[in-house]
C-alpha positions as CSV (number, residue, x, y, z in Angstrom):
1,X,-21.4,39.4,37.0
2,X,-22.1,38.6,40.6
3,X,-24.8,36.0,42.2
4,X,-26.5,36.9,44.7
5,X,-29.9,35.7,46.8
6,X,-33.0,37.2,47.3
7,X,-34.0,37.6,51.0
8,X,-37.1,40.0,50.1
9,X,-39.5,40.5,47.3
10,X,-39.1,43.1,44.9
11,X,-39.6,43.9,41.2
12,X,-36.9,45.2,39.4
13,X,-37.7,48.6,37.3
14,X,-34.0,48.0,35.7
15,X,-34.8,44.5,34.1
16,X,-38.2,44.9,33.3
17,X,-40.1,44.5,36.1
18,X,-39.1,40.9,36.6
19,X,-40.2,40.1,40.1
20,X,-38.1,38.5,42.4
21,X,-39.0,36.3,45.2
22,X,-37.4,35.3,48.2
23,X,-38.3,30.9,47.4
24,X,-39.1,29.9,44.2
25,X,-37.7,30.2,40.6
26,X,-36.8,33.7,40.8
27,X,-34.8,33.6,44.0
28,X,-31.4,34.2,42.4
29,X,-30.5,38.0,41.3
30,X,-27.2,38.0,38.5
31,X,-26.1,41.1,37.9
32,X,-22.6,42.7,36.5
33,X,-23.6,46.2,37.7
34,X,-22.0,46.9,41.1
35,X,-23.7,49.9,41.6
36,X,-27.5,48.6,41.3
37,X,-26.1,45.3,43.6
38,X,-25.3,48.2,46.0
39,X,-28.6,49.5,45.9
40,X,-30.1,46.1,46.5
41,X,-27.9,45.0,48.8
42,X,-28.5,48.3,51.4
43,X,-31.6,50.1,52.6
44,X,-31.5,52.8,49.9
45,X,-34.1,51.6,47.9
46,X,-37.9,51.6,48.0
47,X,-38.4,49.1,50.1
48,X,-36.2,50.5,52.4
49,X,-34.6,47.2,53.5
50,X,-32.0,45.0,52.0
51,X,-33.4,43.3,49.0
52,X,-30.7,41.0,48.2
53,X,-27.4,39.4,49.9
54,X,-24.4,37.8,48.6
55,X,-24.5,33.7,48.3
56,X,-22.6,31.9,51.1
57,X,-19.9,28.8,49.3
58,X,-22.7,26.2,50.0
59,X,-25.4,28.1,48.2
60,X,-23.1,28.6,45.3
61,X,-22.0,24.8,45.6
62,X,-26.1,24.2,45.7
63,X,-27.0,26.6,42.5
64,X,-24.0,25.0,40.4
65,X,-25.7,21.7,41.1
66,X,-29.2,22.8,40.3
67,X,-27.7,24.0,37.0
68,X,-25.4,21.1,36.3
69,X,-22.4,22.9,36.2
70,X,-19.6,21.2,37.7
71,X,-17.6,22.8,40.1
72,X,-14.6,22.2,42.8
73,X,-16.3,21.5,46.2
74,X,-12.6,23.0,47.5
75,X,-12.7,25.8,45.4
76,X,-13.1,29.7,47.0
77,X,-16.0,31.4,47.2
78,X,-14.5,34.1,44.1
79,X,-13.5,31.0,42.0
80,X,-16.9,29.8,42.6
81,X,-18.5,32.6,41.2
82,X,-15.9,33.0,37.7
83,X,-16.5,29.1,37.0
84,X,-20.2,29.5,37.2
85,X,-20.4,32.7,36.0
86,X,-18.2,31.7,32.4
87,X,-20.4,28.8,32.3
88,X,-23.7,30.8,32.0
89,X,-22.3,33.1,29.8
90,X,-21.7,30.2,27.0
């Protein structure tokens, strides 16, 4: 599973048309399939533009917080990702 953020708006015809917005609740795409994060993440798509990007350490740090899962500030940007990652999986 990866996190990652949404820098343009999109619905996604591979969760059910959820729509996804750059600001708001559904700024966050999670998703364990590499392939569609590829999709997303280049300009082979129907938008034709990068849809989503990969969280930086502080927005991870940030999105722990908002979802009360403790973290270490010092940890790496891939331990990041398993701790929060195995704790919304529970």
């Amino acid at each position: 599973m990866t996190i990652h953020k949404v820098i343009h708006g999109f619905s996604d015809k591979e969760d059910g048309m959820k729509v996804y917005k750059p600001k708001g609740v559904n700024n966050i795409y999670i998703s364990s399939d590499e392939e569609r994060n590829a999709v997303l993440q280049g300009s082979d798509n129907n938008i034709g533009k990068p849809l989503i990007k990969p969280m930086t350490k502080s927005e991870l740090l940030a999105f722990a917080e908002s979802q009360g899962i403790e973290v270490d500030k010092k940890a790496k940007v891939a331990e990041l990702h398993e701790v929060i990652e195995g704790e919304m999986n529970d």
